[in-house]
N, C-alpha and C positions, 0 to 999 in steps of 0.2 A: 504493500500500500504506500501511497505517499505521504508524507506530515509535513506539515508547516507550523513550525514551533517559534513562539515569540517571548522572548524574555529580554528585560528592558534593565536588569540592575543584576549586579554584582552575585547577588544570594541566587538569583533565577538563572544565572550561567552557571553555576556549580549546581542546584537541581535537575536544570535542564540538560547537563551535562552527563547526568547518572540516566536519568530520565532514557536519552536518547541510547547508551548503552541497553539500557534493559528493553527500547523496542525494538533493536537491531539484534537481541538475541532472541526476542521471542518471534520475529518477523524477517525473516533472512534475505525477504525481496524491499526492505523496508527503502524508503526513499525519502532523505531528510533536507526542505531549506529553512534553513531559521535566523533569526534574529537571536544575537547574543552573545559571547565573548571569549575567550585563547580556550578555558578548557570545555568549550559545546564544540569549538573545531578543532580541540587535537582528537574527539573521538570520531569525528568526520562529516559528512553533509557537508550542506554548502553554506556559505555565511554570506548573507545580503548586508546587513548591518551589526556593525560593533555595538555594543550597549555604552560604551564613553562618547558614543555620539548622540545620543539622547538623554544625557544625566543634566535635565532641569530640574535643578531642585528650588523650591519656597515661592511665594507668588510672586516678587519682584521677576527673579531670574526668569520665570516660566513667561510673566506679560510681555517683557525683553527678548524672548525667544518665540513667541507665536506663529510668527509668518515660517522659521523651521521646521517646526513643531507638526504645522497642517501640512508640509510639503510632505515631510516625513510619513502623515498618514496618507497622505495619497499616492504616495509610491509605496507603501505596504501593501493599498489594498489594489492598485493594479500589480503589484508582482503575487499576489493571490492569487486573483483571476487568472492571470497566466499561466500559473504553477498550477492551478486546480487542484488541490491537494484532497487525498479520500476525508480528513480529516485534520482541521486547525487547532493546536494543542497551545492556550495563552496560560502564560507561566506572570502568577501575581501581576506588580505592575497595572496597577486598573487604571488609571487615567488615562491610558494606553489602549490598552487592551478590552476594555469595554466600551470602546467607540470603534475598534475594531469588530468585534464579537457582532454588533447591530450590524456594520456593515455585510461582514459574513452569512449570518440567519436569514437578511432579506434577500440575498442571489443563491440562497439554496447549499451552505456549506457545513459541514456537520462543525458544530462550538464544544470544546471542553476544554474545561478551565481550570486548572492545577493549581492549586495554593489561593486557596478565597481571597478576595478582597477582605478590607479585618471591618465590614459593615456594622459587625454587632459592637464596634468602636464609636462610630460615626459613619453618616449618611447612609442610612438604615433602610431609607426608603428607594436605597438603589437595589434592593431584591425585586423591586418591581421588571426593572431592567435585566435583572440576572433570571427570572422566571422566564423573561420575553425571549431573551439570546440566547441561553447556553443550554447545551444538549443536555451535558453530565458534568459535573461539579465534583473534583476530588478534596476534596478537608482534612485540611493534618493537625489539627488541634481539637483534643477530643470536647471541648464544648461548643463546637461549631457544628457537629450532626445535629442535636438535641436545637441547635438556635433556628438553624436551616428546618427542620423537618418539625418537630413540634411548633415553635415558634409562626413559620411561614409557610407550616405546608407545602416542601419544597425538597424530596428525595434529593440526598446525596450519600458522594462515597467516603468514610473516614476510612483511610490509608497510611494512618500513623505518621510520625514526623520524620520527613529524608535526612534530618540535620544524623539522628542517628546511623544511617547509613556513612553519612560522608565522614562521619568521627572515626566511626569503628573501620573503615577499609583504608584508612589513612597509613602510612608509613610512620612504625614507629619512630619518634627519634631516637638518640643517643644524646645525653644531658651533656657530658663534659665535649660532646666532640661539638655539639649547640652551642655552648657556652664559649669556648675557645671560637670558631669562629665568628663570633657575634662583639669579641673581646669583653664577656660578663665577668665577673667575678665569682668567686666562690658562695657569695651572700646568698640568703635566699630573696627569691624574685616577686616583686607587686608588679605586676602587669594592669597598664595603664592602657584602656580602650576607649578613646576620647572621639570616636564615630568618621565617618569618611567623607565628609563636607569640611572646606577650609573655616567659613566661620564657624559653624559646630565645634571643630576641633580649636579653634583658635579660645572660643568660649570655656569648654570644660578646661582644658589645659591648663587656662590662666589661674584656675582654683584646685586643680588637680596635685599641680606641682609648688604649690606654697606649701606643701608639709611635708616632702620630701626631708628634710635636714629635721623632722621631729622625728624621723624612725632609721639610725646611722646604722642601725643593723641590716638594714634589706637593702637592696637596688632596686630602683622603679625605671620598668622597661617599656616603654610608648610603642605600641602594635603599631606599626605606618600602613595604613589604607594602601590598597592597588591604586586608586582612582586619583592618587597623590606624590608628588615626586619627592627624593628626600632634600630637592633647595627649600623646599617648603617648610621641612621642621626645624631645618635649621639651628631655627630660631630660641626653638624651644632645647636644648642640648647644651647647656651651660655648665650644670652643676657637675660634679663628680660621680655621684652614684643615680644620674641620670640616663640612660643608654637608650639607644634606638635600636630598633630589629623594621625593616620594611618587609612587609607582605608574608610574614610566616605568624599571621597569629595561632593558628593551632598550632602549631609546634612551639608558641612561646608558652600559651596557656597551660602546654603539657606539662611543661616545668616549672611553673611559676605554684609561688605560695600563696596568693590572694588576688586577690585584683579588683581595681574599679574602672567602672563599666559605663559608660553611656548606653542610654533607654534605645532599647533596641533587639533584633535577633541576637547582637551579641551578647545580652545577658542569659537567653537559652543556652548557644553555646560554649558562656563559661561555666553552666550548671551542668553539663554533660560531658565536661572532663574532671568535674568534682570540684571546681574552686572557688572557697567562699569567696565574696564579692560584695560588691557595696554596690548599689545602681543607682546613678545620677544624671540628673539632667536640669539645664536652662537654657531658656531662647529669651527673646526682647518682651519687656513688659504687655506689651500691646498683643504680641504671639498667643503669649500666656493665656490672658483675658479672655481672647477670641478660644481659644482650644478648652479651657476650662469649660468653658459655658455650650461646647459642640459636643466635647467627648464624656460621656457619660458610664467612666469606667471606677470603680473603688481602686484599683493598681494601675500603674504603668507599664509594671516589667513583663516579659511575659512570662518567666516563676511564677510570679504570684496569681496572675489570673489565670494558670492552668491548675493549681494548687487549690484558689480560692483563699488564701491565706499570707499573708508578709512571712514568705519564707526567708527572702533578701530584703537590709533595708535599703527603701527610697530616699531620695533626698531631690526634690525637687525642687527649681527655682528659689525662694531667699531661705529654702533649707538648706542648699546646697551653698555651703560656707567653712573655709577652714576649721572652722570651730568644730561643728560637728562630724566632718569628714574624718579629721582626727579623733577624735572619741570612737565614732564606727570602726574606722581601722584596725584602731587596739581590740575592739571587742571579737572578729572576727581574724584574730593572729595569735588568739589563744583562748582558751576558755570554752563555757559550754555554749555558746553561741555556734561557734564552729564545728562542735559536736553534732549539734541540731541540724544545724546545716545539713551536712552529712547526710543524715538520716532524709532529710525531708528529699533532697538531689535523689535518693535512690527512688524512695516513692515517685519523685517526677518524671522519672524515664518509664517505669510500668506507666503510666499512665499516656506517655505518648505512645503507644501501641507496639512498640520492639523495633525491630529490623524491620527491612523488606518495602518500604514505601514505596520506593521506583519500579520494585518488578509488579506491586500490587495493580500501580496505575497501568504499567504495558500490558499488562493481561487484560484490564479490564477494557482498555481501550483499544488492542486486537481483535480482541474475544476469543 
């Protein structure tokens, strides 16, 4: 058959990446073009567009890029038509991908849609639109079947969460041969994951690393985004027991002794190599206000809303302040905090469904 796979960011190339492996085994005449980035095309198909060529991020940058933006979609959906694919496979990404999805449904092309949009967050009443377009809906967080189908009367498929995949078939590291070329130290490591947006990371950072010199026992190691060059951190690389690693955060989280995290997938994926963490976030007072009053969630992180409980603490916006950052840190670098922790990380991975995610999706989208 043929697919036409669309993923637009960083997470949806490394899903789409497995993704496309497991339909190439389960479908031997499989035919892939897609949208998306280095590892959707080392496993092959054909690459129409990179995902660094679509990374608008926040409303400023996106109203500044609009006349791109529509060009973009209208050469997606004539290289569609062209392609006629048996089946159009949109990986997250909705502001993308659900003006695609409509385009699709009305000339008659089969829609499935990998990794929901996170509606039961904000704009909720885009299920209208996701009942109208999309065929079959896979959901990898297990409160999203129960939202979808209870809540909205709207079958889908839970297919557990791919991050487990991609953790568990990873190469193990080697600590000291990590550490020596990275030039770390013997310390043990806070791994510092301040998100992959310049102002994002310019923001957490600035508060991030004011408490470095209160903890002279550890090194604090800055995960550097793909989507960022390292002139960029430069800046941030001053101190002594400051260190940069670009582009291997799992292999830094593997070895690291704690970390904090900006709001985000990467708080899941620090909770699935086991490291306590601290999840923090701020954006512009005016952000705030407006998202506060949209997003109608008790947590931020996604631990906690898969848990239902403050497994990790938050620290959001004028929480997020040296003062308490340090206090957090200590509680979770010793003590029974990081006990619990523990404990609760093991329940959270039974609960994202095990292994298997990417083969679960190509079987069911084969058949």
């Amino acid at each position: 058959m043929k697919y036409y796979i669309i993923a637009g960011e960083a997470s949806g190339d490394l899903h789409g990446s497995n993704l496309m492996k497991a339909l190439m085994e389960k479908d031997s005449s499989a035919e892939i073009r897609f949208w998306g980035g280095d590892l959707m095309q080392e496993v092959g198909g054909t690459l129409v567009k990179h995902y660094r060529e679509l990374a608008f991020m926040g409303f400023a940058e996106v109203v500044m890029n609009l006349s791109e933006i529509f060009k973009n979609l209208a050469f997606c959906k004539s290289d569609i038509s062209n392609f006629k694919p048996d089946i159009l496979i949109l990986i997250d990404y909705p502001g993308f991908n659900m003006r695609i999805a409509e385009f699709a449904k009305k000339v008659g092309f089969k829609v499935h849609y990998y990794i929901s949009p996170q509606i039961w967050a904000w704009k909720e009443n885009r299920i209208k639109i996701i009942k109208r377009d999309v065929d079959e809906m896979y959901v990898i967080l297990p409160f999203e079947k129960d939202f979808y189908e209870k809540k909205h009367n709207f079958p889908v498929h839970f297919v557990g969460h791919p991050l487990i995949d991609a953790i568990s078939s990873r190469t193990q590291v080697d600590e000291n041969t990590f550490r020596e070329a990275h030039q770390l130290s013997k310390k043990p490591i806070i791994a510092l994951l301040p998100g992959s947006r310049k102002q994002e990371i310019k923001k957490m950072l600035s508060v991030m690393l004011n408490i470095v010199d209160k903890f002279p026992d550890f090194q604090f190691v800055i995960a550097g985004a793909p989507s960022q060059d390292f002139e960029f951190y430069k800046q941030f690389i001053g101190k002594d027991n400051v260190k940069f690693v670009p582009n291997k955060t799992y292999d830094l989280l593997s070895v690291s002794y704690a970390a904090i995290v900006t709001s985000g997938t990467a708080t899941l994926e620090t909770a699935m190599f086991k490291i306590p963490q601290i999840v923090c976030y701020k954006t512009s007072r005016a952000s705030y206000e407006i998202g506060k009053r949209l997003v109608k969630l008790k947590y931020i992180s996604l631990v906690n809303l898969i848990m239902d409980k403050e497994v990790v603490k938050e620290l959001i916006q004028d929480d997020f302040n040296e003062k308490n950052l340090e206090l957090e840190l200590h509680k979770i670098l010793d003590g029974y905090e990081r006990a619990v922790m523990f404990i609760d990380y093991y329940d959270l991975e039974k609960k994202l469904g095990g292994k298997g995610a990417s083969k679960k999706v190509a079987e069911l989208i084969v058949g």
